[in-house]
C-alpha positions in Angstrom: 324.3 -171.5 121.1 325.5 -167.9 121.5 325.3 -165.1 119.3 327.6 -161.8 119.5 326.3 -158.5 118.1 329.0 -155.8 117.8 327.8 -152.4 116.6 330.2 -148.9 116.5 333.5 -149.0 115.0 333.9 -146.7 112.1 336.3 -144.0 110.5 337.7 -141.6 113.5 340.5 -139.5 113.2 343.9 -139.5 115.4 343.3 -138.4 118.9 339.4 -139.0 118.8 337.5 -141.3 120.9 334.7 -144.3 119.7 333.0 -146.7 121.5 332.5 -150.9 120.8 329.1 -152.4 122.1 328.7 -156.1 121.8 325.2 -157.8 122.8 325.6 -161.6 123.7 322.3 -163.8 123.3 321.4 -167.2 123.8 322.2 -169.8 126.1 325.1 -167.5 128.3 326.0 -169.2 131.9 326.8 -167.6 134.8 330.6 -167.8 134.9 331.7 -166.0 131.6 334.4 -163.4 130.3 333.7 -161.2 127.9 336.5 -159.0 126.1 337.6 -157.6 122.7 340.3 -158.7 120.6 341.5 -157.1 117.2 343.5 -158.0 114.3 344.9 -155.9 111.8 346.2 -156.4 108.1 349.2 -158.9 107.9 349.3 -159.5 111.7 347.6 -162.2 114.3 344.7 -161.6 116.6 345.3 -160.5 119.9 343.6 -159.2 122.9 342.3 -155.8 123.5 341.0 -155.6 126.8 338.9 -158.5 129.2 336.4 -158.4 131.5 334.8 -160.8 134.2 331.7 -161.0 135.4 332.6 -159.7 138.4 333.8 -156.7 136.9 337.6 -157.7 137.0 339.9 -156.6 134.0 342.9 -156.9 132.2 344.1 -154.8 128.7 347.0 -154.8 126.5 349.7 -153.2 127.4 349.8 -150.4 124.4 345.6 -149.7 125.6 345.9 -149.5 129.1 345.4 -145.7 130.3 343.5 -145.0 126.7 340.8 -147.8 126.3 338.3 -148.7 129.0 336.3 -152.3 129.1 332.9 -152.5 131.2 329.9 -154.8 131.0 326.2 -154.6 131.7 325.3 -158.0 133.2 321.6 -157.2 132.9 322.3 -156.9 129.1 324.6 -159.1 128.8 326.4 -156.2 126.9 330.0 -155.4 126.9 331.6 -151.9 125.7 335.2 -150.7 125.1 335.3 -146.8 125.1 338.4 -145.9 123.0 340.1 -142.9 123.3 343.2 -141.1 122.4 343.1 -143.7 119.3 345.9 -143.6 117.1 346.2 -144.7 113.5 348.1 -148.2 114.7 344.7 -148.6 116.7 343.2 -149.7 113.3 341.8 -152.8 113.1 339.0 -155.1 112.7 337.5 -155.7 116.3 336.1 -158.8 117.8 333.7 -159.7 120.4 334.7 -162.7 122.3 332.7 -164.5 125.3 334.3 -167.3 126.9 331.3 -169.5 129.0 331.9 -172.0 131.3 329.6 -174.8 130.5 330.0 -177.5 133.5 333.8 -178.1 133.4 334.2 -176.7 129.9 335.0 -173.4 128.7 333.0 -172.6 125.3 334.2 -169.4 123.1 332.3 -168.0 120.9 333.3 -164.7 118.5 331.3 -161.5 116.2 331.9 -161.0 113.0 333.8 -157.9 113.8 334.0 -154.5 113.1 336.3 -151.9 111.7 338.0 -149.2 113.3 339.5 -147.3 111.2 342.2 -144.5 112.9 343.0 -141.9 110.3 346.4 -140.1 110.7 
């Protein structure tokens, strides 16, 4: 199994910055993506930003230029530095890992944390 620990998140005002950790644990194989995804009141998940192990990325198009994604490999620990936020930025925020086990991709999710962008 895998467990996802997110910690930050918070109450920030408009134009401030924050930053996501997550800390994966367990039984993590070597080909895995990592990434944040968010969902906010009334609305359906969707993805924040992604990384690969190799250090490859891919964001949302209304984060790009304002949220970066990175990893620690060693720690199996993936960040997302927000800045710029603005209030439609609020949301609870999710860990995800996706692990390929054999042929099979596994994902697994946090509990999530709020960000909470106040105008």
């Amino acid at each position: 199994q895998v467990q996802l620990v997110e910690s930050g998140g918070g109450l920030v005002q408009a134009g401030g910055s924050q930053r996501l950790s997550c800390a994966a644990s367990g039984m993590i194989f070597s080909i895995n993506v990592m990434g944040w995804y968010r969902q906010a009141p009334g609305k359906q998940r969707e993805l924040v930003a992604r990384i690969t192990k190799g250090g490859s990325t891919n964001y949302a198009d209304s984060v790009k230029g304002r949220f970066t994604i990175s990893r620690d490999n060693a720690k199996n620990t993936v960040y997302l530095q927000m800045n710029s936020l603005k209030p439609e930025d609020t949301a609870v925020y999710y860990c995800n890992l996706e692990n390929l086990v054999l042929t099979v991709w596994r994902e697994y999710w946090g509990q999530g944390t709020q960000v909470t962008v106040s105008s």
